[in-house]
C-alpha positions as CSV (number, residue, x, y, z in Angstrom):
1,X,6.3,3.5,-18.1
2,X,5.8,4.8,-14.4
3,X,8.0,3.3,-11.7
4,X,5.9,0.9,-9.9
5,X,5.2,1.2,-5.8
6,X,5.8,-1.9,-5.7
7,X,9.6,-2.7,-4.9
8,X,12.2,-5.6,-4.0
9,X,10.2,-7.8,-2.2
10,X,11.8,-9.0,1.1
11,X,11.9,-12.8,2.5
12,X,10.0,-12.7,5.6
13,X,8.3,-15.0,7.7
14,X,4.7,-15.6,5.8
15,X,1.7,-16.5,7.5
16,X,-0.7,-18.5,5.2
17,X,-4.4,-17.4,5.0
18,X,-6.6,-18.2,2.2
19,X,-9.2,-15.4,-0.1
20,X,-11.2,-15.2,-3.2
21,X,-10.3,-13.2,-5.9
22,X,-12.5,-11.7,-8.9
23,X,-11.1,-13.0,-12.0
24,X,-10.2,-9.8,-13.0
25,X,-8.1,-8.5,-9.9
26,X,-6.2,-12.3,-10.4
27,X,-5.4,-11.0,-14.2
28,X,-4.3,-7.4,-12.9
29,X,-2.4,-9.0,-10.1
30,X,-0.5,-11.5,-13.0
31,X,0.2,-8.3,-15.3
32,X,1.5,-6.5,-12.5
33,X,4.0,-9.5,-11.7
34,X,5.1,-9.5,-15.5
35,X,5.1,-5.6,-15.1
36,X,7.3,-5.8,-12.1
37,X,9.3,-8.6,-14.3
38,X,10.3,-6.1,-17.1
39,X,10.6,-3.2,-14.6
40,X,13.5,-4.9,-12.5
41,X,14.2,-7.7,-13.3
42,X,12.6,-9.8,-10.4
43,X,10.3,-12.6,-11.6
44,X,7.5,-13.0,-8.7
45,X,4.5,-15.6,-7.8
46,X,1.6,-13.0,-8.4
47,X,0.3,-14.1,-5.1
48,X,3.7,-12.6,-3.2
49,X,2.7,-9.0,-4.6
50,X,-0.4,-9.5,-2.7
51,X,0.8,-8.5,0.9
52,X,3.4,-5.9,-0.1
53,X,-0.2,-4.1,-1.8
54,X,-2.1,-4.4,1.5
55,X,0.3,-3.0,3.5
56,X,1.1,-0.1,1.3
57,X,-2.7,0.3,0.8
58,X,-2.6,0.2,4.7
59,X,0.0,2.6,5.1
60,X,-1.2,5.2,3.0
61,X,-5.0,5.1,4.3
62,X,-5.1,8.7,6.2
63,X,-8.7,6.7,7.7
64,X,-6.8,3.8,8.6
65,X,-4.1,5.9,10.3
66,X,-6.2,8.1,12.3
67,X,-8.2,5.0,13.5
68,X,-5.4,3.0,14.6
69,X,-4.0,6.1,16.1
70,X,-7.6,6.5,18.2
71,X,-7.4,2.7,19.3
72,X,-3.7,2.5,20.5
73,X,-3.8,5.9,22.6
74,X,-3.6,5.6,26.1
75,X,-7.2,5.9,28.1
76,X,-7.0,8.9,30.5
77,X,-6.8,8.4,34.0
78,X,-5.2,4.7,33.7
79,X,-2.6,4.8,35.9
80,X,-3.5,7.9,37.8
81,X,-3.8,7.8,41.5
């Protein structure tokens, strides 16, 4: 079996929000737990995995990246004078 992308998850402050899932993405997201389970060792809530997959979704988005990139740059001419 591939190694998953999915690592160690770290304890970090959560902040709580609240989504529907298809039934099918909830059964993927339990089989990737157990997957993850067998892989390491680490038994997980299904719902943990699903931030650590949003942010490395995020992160690997070239789109994403070159928008966020576009939106933080400083505007020219601020702070010229």
């Amino acid at each position: 079996m591939p190694k998953l992308r999915i690592g160690e998850l770290l304890d970090d402050k959560p902040v709580k929000i609240t989504a529907e899932l298809p039934a099918s993405v909830h059964r993927d997201l339990i089989a990737y737990a157990e997957a993850l389970a067998r892989e390491n060792g680490q038994r997980v809530d299904p719902g943990k995995l699903v931030a650590p997959m949003l942010a490395r979704f995020m992160a690997t988005d070239r789109g994403f990246a070159k928008a966020r990139r576009t939106n933080h740059s400083p505007r020219a001419g601020v702070g010229e004078g």
